[in-house]
Backbone and ligand atoms as CSV (ligand in chain L), in Angstrom:
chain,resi,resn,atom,element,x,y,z
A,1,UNK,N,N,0.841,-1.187,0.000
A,1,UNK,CA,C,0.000,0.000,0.000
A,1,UNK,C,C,0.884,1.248,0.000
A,2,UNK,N,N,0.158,2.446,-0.796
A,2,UNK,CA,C,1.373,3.278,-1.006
A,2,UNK,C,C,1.051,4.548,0.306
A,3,UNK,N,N,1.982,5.403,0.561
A,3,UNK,CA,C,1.591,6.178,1.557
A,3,UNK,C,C,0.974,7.614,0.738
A,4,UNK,N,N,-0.057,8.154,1.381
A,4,UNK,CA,C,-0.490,9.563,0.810
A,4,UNK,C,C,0.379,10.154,1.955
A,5,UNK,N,N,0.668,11.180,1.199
A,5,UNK,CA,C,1.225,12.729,1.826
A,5,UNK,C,C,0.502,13.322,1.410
A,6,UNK,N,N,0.141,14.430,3.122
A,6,UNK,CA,C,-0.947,15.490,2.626
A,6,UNK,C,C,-0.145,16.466,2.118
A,7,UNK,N,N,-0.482,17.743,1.125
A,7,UNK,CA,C,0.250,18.701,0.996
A,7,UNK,C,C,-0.783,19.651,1.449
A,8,UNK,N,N,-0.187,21.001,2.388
A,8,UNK,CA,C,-0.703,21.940,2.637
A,8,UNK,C,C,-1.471,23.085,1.459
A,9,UNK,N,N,-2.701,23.727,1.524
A,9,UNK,CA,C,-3.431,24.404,0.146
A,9,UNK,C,C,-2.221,25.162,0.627
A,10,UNK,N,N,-2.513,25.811,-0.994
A,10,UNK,CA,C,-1.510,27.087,-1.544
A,10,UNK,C,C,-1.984,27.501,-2.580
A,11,UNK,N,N,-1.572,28.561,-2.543
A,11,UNK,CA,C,-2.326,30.064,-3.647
A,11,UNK,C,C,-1.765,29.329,-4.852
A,12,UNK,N,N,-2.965,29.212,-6.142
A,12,UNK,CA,C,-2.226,28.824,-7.071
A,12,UNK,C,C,-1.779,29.912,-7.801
A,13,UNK,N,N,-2.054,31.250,-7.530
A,13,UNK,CA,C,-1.350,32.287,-8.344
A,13,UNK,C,C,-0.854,33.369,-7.237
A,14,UNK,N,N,0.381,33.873,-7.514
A,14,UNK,CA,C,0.776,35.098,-6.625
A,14,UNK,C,C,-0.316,36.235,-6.042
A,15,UNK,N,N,-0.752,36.751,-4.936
A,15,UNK,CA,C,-1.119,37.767,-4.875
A,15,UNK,C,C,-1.125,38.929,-5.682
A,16,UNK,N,N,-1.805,39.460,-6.022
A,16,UNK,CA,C,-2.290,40.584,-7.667
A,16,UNK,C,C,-1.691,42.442,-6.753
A,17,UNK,N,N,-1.495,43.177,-6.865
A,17,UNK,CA,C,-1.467,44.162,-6.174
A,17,UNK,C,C,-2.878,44.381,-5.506
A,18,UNK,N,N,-3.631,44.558,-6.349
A,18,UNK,CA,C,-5.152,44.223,-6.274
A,18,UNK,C,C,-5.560,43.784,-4.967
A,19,UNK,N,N,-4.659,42.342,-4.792
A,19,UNK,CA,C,-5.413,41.282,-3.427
A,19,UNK,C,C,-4.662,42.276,-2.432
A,20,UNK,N,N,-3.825,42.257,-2.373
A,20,UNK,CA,C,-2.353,42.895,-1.518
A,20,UNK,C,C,-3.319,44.242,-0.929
A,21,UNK,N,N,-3.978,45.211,-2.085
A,21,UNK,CA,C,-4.510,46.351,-1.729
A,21,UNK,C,C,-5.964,46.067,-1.132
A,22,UNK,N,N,-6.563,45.068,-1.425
A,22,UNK,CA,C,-7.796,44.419,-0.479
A,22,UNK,C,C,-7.629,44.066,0.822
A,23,UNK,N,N,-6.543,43.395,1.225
A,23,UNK,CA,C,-5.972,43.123,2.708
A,23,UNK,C,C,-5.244,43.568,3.767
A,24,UNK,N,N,-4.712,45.001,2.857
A,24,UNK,CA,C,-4.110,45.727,3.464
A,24,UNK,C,C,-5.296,46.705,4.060
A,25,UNK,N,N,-4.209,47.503,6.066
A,25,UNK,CA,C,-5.227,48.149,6.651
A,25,UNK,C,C,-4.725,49.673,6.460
A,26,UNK,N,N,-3.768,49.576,5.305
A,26,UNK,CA,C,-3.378,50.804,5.103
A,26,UNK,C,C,-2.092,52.509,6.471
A,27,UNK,N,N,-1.781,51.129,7.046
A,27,UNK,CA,C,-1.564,52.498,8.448
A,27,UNK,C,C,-0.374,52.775,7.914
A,28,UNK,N,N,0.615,52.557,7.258
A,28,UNK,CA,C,1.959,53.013,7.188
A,28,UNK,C,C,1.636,54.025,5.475
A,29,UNK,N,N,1.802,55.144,6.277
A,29,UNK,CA,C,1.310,56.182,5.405
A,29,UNK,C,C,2.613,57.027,4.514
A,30,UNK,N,N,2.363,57.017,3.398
A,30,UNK,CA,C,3.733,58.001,3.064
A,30,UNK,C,C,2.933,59.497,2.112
A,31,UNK,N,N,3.316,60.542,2.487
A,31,UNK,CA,C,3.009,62.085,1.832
A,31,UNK,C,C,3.818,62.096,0.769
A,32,UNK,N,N,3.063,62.515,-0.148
A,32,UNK,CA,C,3.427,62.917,-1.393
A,32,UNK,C,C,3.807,64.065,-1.485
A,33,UNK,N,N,4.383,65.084,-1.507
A,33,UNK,CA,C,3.984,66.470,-1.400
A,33,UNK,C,C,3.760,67.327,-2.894
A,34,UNK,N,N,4.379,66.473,-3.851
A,34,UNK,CA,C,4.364,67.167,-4.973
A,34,UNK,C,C,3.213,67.280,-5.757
A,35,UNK,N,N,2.350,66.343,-5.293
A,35,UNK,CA,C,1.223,65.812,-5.761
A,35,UNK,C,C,-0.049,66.334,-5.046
A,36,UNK,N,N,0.103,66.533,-3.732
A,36,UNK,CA,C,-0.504,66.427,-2.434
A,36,UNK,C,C,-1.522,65.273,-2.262
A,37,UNK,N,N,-0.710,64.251,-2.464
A,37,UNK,CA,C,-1.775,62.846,-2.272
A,37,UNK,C,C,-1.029,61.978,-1.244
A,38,UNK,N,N,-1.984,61.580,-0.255
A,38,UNK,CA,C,-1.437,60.448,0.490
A,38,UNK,C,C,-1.495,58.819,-0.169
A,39,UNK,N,N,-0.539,58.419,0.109
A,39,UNK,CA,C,-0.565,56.979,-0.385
A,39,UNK,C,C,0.180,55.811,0.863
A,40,UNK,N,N,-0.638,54.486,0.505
A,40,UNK,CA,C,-0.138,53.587,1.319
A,40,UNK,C,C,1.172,53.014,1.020
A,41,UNK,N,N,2.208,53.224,2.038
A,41,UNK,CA,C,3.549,52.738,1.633
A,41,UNK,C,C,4.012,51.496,1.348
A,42,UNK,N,N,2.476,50.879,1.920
A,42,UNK,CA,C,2.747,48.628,1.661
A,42,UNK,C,C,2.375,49.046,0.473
A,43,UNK,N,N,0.715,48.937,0.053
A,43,UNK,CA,C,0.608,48.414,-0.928
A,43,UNK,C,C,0.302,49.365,-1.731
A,44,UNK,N,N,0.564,51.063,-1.610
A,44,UNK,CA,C,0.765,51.731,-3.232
A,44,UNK,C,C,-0.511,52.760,-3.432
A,45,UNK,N,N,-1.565,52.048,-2.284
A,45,UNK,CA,C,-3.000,52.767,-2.750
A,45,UNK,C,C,-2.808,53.888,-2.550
A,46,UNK,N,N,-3.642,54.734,-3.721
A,46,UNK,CA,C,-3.707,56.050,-3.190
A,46,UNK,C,C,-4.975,56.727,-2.469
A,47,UNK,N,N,-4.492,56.876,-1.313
A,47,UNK,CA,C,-6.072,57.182,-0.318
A,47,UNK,C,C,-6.567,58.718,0.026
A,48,UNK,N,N,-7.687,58.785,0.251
A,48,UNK,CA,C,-8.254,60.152,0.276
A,48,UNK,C,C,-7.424,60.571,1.655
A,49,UNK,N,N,-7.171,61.772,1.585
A,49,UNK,CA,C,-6.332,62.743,2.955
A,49,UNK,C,C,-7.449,62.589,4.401
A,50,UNK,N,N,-8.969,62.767,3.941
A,50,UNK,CA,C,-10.083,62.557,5.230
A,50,UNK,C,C,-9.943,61.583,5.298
A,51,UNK,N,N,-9.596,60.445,5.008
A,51,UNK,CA,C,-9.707,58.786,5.253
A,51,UNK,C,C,-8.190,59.059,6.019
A,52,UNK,N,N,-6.947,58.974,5.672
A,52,UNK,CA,C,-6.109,59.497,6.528
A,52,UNK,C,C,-5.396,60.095,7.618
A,53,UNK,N,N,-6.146,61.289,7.772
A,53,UNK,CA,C,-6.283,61.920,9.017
A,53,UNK,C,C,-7.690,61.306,10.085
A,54,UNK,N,N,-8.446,60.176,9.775
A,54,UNK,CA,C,-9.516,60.237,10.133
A,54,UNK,C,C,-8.773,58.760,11.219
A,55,UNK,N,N,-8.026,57.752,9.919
A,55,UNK,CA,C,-7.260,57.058,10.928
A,55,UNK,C,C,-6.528,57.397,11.695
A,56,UNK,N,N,-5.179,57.859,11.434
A,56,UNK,CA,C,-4.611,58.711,12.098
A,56,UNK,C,C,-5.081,59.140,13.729
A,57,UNK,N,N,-6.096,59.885,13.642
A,57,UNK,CA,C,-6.581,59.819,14.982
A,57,UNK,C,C,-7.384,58.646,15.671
A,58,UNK,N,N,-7.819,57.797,14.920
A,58,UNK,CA,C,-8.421,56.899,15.579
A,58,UNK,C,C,-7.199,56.247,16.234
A,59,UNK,N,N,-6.142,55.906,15.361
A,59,UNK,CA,C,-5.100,55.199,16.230
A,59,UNK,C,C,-4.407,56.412,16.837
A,60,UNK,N,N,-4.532,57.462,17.345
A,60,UNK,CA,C,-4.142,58.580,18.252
A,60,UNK,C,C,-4.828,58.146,19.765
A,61,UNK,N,N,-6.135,57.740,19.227
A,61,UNK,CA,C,-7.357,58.081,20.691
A,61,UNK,C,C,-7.225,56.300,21.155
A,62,UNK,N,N,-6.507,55.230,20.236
A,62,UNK,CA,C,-6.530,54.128,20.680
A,62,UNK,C,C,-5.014,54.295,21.374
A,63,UNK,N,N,-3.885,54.931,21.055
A,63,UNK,CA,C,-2.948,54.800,21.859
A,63,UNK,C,C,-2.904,55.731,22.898
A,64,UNK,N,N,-3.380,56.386,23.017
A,64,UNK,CA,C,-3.678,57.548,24.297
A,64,UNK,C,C,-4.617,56.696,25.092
A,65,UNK,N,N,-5.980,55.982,24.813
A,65,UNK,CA,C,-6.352,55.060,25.966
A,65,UNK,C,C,-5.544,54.171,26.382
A,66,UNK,N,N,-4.832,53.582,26.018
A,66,UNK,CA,C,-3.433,52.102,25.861
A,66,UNK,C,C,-2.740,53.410,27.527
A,67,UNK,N,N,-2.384,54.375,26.967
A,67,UNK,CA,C,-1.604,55.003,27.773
A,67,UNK,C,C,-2.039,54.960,29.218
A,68,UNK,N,N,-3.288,55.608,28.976
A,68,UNK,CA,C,-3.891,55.613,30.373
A,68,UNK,C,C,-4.182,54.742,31.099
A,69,UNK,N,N,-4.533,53.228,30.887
A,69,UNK,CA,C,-4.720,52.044,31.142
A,69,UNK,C,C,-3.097,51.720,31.648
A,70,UNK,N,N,-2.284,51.851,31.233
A,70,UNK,CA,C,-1.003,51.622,31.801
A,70,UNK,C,C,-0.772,52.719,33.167
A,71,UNK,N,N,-1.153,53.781,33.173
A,71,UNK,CA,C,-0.729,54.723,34.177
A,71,UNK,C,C,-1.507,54.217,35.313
A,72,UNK,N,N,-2.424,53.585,34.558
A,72,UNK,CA,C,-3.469,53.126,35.931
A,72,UNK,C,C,-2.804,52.088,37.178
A,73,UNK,N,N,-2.689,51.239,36.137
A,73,UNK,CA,C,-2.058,49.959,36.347
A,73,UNK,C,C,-0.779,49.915,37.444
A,74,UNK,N,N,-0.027,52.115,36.974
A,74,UNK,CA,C,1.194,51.866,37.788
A,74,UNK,C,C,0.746,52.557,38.952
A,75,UNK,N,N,-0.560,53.277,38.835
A,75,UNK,CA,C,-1.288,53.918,40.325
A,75,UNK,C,C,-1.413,52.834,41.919
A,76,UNK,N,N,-2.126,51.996,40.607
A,76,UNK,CA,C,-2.359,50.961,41.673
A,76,UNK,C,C,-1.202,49.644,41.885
A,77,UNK,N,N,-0.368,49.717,41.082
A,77,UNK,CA,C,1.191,49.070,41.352
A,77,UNK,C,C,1.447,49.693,42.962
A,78,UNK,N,N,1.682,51.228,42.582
A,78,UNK,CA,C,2.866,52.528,43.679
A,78,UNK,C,C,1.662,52.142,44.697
A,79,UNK,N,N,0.070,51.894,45.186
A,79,UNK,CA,C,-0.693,52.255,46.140
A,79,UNK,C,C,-0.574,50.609,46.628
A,80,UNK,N,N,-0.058,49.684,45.969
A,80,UNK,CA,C,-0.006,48.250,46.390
A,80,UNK,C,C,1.688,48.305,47.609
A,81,UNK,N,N,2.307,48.636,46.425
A,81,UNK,CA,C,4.041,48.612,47.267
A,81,UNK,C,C,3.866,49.598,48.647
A,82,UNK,N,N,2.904,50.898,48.185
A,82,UNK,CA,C,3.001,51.537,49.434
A,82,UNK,C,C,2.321,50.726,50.421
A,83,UNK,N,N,1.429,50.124,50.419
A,83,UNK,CA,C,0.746,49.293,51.346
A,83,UNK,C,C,1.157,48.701,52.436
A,84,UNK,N,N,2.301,47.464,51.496
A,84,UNK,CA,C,2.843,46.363,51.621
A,84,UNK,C,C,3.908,47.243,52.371
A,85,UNK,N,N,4.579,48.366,52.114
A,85,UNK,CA,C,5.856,48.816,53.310
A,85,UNK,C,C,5.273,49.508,54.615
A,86,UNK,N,N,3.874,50.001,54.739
A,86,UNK,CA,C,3.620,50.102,55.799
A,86,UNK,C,C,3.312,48.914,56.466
A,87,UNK,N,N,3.010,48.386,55.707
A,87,UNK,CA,C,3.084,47.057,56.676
A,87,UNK,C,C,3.960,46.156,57.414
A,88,UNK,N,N,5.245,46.328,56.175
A,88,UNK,CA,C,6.360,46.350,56.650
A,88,UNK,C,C,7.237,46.669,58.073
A,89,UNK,N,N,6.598,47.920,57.821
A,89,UNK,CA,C,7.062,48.974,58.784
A,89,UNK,C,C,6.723,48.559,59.983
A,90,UNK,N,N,5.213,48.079,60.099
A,90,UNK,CA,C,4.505,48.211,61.337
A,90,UNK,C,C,4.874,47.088,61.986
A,91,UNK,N,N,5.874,45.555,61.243
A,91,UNK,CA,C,5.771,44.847,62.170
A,91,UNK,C,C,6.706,44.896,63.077
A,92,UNK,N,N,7.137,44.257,64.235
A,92,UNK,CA,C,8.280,44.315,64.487
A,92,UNK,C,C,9.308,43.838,64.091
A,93,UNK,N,N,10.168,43.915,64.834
A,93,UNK,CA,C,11.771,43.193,63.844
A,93,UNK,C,C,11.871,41.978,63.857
A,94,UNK,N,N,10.935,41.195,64.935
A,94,UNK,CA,C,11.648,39.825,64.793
A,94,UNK,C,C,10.746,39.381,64.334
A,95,UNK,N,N,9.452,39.838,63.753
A,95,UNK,CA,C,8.554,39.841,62.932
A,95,UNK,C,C,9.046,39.151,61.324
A,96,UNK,N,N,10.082,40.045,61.175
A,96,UNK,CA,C,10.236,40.572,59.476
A,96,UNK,C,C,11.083,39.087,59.661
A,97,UNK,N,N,10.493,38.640,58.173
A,97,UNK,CA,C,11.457,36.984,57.633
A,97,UNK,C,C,12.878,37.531,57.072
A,98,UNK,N,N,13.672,36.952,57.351
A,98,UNK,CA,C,15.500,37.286,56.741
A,98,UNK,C,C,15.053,36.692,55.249
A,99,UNK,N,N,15.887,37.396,54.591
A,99,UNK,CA,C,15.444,37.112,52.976
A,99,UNK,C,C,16.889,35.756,52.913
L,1,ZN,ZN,ZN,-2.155,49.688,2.055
């Protein structure tokens, strides 16, 4: 009996710029200036400037929340450690374990 080998699917034709510009989310932006057109630096598209600036800030207001969610995180880090050294503090000495 002979053995099958599976082979994994595969694209039977290269990606088209076309597909490339369908799948792409467009964020790596490059200015034209001579032209005044924005275009995508992956895949080439040329995109409207309000579609641009419109992302642009969306990923502005998504990394500015990212930010704040981290500051939080170190609020309540600094209000945990402070805790934990008054507590420290308060026991006595023969209290405290030798590291
Ligand atoms: Zn693109």
């Amino acid at each position: 009996m002979r053995k099958v080998i599976p082979f994994g699917r595969r694209a039977v034709a290269p990606n088209t710029p076309r597909d490339v510009e369908a799948n792409c989310a467009h964020r790596n932006l490059r200015l034209v200036e001579q032209s005044d057109i924005v275009m995508c630096a992956v895949c080439h598209a040329t995109l409207s400037p309000i579609w641009a600036l419109s992302m642009l800030s969306e990923q502005y207001a998504f990394a500015m929340a990212h930010i704040d969610r981290l500051k939080s995180r170190i609020e309540l880090a600094d209000a945990r450690i402070l805790e934990l050294s008054q507590e420290l503090d308060a026991m006595l000495p023969g209290e405290k374990k030798p590291e």
